[in-house]
C-alpha positions as CSV (number, residue, x, y, z in Angstrom):
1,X,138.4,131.4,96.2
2,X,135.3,133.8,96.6
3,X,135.1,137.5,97.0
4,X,132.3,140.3,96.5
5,X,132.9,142.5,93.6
6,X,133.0,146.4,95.5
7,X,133.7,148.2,91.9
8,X,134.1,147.4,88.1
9,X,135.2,149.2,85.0
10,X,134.2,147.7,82.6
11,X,137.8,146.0,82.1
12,X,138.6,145.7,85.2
13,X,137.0,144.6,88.4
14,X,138.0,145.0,92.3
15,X,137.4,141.9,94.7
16,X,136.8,141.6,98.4
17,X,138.3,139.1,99.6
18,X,138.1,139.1,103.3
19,X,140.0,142.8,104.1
20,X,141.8,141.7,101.0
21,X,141.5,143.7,97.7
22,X,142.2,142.0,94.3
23,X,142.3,143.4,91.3
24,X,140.9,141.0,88.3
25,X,139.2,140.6,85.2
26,X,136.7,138.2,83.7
27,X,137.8,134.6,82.1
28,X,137.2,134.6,78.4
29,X,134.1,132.3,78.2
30,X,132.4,134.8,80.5
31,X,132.8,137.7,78.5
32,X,131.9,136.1,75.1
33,X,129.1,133.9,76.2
34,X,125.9,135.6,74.6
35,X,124.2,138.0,77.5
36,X,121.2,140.6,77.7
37,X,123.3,142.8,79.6
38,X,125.5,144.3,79.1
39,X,127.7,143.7,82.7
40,X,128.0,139.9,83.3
41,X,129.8,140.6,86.9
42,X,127.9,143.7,88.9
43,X,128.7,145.5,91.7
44,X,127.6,143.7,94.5
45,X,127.9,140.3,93.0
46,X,129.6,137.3,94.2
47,X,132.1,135.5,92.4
48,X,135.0,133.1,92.6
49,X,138.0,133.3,91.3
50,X,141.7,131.9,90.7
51,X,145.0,134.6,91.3
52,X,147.5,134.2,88.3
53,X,151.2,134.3,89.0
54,X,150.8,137.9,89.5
55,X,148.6,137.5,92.5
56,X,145.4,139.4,90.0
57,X,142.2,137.3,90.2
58,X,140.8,135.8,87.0
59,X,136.8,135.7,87.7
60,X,135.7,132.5,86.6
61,X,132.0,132.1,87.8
62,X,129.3,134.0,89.1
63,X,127.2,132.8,92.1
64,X,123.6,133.0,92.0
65,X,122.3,136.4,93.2
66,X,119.5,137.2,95.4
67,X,118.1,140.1,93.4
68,X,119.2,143.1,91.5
69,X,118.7,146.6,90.4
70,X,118.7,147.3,86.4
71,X,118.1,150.0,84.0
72,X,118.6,150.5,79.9
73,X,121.7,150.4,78.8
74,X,123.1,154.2,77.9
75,X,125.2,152.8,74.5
76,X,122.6,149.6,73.0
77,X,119.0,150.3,73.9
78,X,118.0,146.3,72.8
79,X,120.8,145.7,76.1
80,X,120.2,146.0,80.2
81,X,123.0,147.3,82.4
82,X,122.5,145.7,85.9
83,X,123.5,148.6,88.3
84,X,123.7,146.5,91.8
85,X,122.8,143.2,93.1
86,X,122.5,141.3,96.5
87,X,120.8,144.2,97.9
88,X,119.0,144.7,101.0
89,X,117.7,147.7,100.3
90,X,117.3,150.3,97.4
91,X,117.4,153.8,98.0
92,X,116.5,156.3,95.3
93,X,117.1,160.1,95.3
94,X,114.8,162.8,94.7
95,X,113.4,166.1,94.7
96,X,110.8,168.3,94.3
97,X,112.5,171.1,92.8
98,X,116.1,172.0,91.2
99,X,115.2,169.9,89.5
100,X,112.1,168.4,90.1
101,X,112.0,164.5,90.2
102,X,109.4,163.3,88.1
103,X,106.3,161.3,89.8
104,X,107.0,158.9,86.7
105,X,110.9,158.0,87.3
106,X,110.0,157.4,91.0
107,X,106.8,154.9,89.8
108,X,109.4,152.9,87.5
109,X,112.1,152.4,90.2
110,X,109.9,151.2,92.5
111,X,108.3,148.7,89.6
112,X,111.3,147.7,89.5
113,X,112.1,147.3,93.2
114,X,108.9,145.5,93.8
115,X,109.7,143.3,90.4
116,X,113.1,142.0,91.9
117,X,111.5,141.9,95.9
118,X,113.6,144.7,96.7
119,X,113.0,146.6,99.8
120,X,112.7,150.9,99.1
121,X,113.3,154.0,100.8
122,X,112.5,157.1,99.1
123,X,114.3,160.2,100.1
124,X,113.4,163.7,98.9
125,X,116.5,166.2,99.4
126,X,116.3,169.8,99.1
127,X,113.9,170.4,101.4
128,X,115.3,173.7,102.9
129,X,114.9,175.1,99.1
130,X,110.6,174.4,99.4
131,X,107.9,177.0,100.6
132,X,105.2,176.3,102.9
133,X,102.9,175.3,100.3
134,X,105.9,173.1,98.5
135,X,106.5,171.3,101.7
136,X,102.5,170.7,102.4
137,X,102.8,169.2,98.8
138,X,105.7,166.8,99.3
139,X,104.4,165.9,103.0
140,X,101.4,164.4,101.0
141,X,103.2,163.1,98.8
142,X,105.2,161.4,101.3
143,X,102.3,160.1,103.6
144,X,100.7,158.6,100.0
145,X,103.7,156.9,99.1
146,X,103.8,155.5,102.8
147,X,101.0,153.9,102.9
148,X,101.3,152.1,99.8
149,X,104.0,150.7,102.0
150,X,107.1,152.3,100.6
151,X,108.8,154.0,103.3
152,X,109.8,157.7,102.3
153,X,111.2,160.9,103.7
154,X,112.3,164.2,103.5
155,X,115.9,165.4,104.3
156,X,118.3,168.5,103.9
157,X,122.2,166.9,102.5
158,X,123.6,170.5,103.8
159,X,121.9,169.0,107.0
160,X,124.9,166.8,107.8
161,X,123.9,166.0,111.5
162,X,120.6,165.6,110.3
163,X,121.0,163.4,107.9
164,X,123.1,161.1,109.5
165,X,120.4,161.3,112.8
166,X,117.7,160.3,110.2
167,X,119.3,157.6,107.8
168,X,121.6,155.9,110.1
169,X,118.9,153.5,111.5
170,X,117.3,153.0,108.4
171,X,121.0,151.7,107.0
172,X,122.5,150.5,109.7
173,X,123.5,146.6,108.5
174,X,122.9,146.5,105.6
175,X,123.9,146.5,101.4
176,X,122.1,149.5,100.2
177,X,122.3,150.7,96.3
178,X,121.5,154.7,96.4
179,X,120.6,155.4,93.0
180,X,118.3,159.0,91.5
181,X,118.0,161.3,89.2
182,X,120.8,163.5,88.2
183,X,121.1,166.4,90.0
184,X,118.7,165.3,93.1
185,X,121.7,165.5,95.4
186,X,122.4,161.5,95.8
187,X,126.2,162.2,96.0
188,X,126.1,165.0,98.3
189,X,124.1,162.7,100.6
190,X,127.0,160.0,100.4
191,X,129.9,162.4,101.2
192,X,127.8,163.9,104.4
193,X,127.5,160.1,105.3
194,X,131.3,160.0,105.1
195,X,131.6,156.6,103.4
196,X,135.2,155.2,102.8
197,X,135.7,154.0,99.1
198,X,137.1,150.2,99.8
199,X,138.6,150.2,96.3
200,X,140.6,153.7,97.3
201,X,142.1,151.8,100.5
202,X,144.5,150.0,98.1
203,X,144.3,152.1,94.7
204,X,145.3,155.8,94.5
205,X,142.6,158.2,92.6
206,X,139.6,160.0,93.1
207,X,136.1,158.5,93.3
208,X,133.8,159.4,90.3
209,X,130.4,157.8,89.9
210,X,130.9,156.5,86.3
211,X,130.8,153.0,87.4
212,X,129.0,151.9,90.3
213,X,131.0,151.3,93.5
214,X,130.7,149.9,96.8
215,X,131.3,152.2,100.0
216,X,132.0,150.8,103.5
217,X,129.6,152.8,106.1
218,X,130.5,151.6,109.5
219,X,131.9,148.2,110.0
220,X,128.6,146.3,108.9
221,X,126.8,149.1,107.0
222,X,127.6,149.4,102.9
223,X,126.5,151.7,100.2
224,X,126.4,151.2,96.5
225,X,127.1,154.1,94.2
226,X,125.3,154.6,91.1
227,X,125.8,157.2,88.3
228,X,122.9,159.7,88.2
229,X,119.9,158.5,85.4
230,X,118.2,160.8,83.4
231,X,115.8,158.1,82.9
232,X,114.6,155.0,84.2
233,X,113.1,152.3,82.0
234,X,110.7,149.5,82.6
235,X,112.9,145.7,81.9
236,X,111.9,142.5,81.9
237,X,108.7,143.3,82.6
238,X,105.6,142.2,80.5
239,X,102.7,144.3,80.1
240,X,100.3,141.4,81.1
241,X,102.4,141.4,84.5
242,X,102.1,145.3,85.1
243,X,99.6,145.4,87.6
244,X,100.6,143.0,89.9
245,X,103.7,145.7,90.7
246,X,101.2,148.0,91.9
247,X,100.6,146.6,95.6
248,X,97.6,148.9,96.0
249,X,95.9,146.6,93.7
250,X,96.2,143.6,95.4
251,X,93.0,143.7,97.6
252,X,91.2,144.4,94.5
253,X,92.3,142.2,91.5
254,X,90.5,138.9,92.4
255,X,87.1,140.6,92.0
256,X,87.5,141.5,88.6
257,X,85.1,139.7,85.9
258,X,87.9,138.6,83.6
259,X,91.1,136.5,84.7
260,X,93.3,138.8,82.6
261,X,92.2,141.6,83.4
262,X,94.2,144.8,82.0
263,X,92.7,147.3,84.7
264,X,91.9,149.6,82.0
265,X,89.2,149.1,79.9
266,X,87.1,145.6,80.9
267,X,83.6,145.9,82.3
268,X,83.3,145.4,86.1
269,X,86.8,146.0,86.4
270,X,86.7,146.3,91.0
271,X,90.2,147.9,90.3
272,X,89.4,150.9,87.8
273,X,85.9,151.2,89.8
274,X,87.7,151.7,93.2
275,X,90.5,154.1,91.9
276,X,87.7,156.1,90.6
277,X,86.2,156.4,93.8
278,X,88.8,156.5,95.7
279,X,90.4,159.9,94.5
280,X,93.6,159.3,96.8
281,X,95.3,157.0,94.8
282,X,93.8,158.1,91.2
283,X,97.0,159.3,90.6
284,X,98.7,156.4,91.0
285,X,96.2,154.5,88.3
286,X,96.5,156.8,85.6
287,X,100.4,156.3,86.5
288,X,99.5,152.9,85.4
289,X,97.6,153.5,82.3
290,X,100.5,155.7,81.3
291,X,103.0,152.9,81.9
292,X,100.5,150.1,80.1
293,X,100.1,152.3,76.8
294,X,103.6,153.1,76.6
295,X,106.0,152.0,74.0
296,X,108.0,150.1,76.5
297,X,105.9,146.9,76.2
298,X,105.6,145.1,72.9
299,X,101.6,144.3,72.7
300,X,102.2,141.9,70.1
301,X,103.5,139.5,71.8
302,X,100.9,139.6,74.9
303,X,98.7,136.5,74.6
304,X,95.5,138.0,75.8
């Protein structure tokens, strides 16, 4: 039998299995075999199982995935935690104030995003709370962070018809992981999208976002939840590799003088000479040297 996992705690995880819901838990060679993560089954995954006498599932392999979202792990920094997987699209939360979303956290999400082929929208909430020169600000922000090819907006969650008029054809039909920083408003979103917990059809409680969870929205519309992140780490990604995560690179790489080029330092580098031209976007490559010099990559083991 297969079914999509909709919600896991850790112990326990919740099946769809056509408008079934099956409660189940992982077979023993899945949990012991030696992982980087530190969730073998995700929210979002596929799997298939066998029910015990008791009608609960017992997962017993995981089909191949299609992509996924993942951050640090909160409890064993050497460990991943994969938030979501088989995506279409990956929202992330922010704001410009109360509290203000760093430029930084939204660069590493969409590294990420762009490191797993995931497609992005970028929503800023709380615009009602910005003055006029706050909201000239973010509307730059916005158009930059379009035409890098990312699409982004501005919304108000206390906006309800609003925000449904906005987002609804931008998630209509598809799996879409929201995910942000604390406090940006990602779960006051959700509510004024008035998404049905699948899990809560069959299970009495209240939803928290501790674990992730799937959400139905409309019949062929479903939203991942994700706890809020303070933070939001660089994985699996090598330093060599950085660059090509930036796609406003791309038209510019090949000219370089050296084949492994780091973009930062090499003589007739055509990628640090345009960026230094082109004044637009110098915020976006001294993102990048921030992110290169960082201790998230281990430059001892980059084969130059």
């Amino acid at each position: 039998m297969q079914g999509r996992i909709i919600k896991s705690t850790g112990q326990h995880y919740w099946i769809q299995h056509g408008s079934n819901i099956i409660k189940g838990i992982l077979r023993g060679h899945m949990r012991l075999e030696g992982r980087k993560t530190t969730n073998p089954i995700a929210v979002g995954d596929w799997v298939e199982f066998n029910l015990n006498s008791d009608n609960d599932a017992q997962i017993k392999t995981l089909l191949p995935r299609t992509n996924y979202l993942i951050r640090k792990s909160v409890n064993l920094s050497k460990q991943v935690h994969i938030l979501a997987s088989n995506i279409d699209l990956a929202v992330i939360v922010a704001s410009w104030k109360m509290p203000k979303t760093s430029s930084g956290f939204i660069d590493r999400f969409l590294i990420t995003a762009e490191a797993f082929q995931i497609p992005v929208l970028i929503i800023f909430n709380k615009a009602d709370l910005l003055s006029s020169d706050e909201t000239r600000s973010l509307q730059t922000l916005i158009q930059a962070y379009t035409l890098l090819g990312y699409q982004s907006i501005a919304v108000t969650a206390k906006d309800e018809a609003g925000v449904k008029k906005t987002l609804e054809p931008l998630l209509k039909n598809k799996v879409v992981a929201f995910t942000g920083h604390s406090g940006a408003g990602k779960s006051t979103l959700e509510l004024k999208l008035k998404t049905n917990s699948i899990s809560d059809q069959h299970e009495k409680g209240k939803h928290t976002t501790t674990f992730a969870e799937m959400h139905q929205w409309q019949n062929s519309s479903f939203i991942i939840d994700t706890p809020g992140i303070q933070e939001w780490g660089l994985i699996e990604i090598q330093a060599k590799d950085l660059h090509l995560f930036f796609p406003e690179f791309k038209n510019y790489r090949a000219a370089c003088r050296f084949a492994q080029c780091t973009h930062s330092h090499e003589p007739q580098c055509a990628v640090r000479n345009t960026f230094e031209v082109e004044k637009n976007l110098l915020w976006r490559y001294e993102a990048y040297l921030n992110m290169l010099q960082s201790d998230e990559f281990n430059w001892n083991s980059w084969e130059r």
